[in-house]
N, C-alpha and C positions, 0 to 999 in steps of 0.2 A: 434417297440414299442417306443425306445428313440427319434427316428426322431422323430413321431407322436407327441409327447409328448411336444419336443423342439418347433416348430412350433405350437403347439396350434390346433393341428388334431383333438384330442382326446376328447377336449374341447367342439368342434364344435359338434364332431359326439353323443355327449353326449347330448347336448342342441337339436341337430334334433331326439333324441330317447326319448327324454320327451317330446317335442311339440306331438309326433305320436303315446306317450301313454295315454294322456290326452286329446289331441285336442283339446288344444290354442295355439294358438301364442303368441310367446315371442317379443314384441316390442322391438328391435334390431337397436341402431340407432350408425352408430361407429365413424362417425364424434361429437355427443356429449360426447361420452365413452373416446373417444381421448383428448376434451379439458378440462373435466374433471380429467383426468391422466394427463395431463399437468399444471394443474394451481400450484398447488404445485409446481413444480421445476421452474414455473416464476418468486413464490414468493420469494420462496428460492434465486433466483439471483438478486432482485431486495431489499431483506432485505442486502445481501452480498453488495450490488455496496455502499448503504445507512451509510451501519453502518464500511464495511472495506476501500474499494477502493476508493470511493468520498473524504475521509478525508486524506489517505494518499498522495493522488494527489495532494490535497490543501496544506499538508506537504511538501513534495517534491518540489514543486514549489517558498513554502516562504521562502527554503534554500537555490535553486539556486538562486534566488531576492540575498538575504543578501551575498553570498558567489560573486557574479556581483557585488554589491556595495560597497566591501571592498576598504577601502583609508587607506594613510600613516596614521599614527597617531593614528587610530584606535587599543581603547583595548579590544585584543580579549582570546578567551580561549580553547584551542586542545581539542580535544576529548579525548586523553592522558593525560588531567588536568591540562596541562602549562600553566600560565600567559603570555599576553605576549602583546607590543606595535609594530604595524606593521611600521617597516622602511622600506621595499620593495615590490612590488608587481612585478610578472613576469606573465606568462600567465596562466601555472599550478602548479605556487609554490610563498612561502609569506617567506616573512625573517624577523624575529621577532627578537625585542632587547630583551632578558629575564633576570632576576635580576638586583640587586643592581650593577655590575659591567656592565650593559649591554650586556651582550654575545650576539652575534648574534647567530642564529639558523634558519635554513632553512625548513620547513615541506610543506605537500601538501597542495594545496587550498581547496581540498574534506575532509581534517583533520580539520580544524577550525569548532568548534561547535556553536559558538556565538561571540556575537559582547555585550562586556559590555558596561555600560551605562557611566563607568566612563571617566572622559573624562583626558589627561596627566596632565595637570593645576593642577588639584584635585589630583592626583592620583600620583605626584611626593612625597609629603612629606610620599606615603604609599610605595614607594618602596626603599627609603631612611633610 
């Protein structure tokens, strides 16, 4: 009875015991029954790609850009909230002069959140 059941037996033999107490046929077409039950889960992946993965892609992308076109000089900002003017670059790590004394500091290239707009010219008399 549970096999029957599982596979969709029970189903069948039900639908061939109506057709042979009535004497119609049930137009039975299982390639449209199919793309019917499918259109919903196209839509479903295709509202997902739209509204989640298309965008974050786009995101992900204009971070590695900016995180590639970090230069000296540039003032940037850690994802840990640090100010900071880049003296260094290596391949997988940035050396920041931070505060009024300069300290140096070392973090990863994947840690810098942004690239401020301020440029050092400007931005000497705010750290002074």
């Amino acid at each position: 009875m549970f096999a029957e059941k599982l596979f969709g037996i029970s189903t069948a033999l039900a639908e061939e015991a109506a057709v042979a107490a009535t004497g119609e046929e049930m137009p039975a077409n299982p390639i449209a029954s199919l793309i019917i039950s499918l259109v919903p889960m196209i839509l479903i992946f295709v509202v997902f790609y739209f509204m989640l993965i298309r965008p974050q892609r786009k995101k992900d992308k204009q971070v590695k850009e900016m995180l590639n076109n970090l230069k000296v000089g540039d003032r940037v900002t850690t994802i840990g909230g640090i100010y900071g003017t880049i003296s260094g670059l290596r391949d997988d790590s940035v050396e920041l002069s931070v505060g009024r004394q300069n300290l140096s500091m070392v973090v990863a290239r994947w840690a810098i959140r942004s690239v401020d707009e301020i440029t050092i010219e400007n931005d000497s008399e705010m750290l002074n």
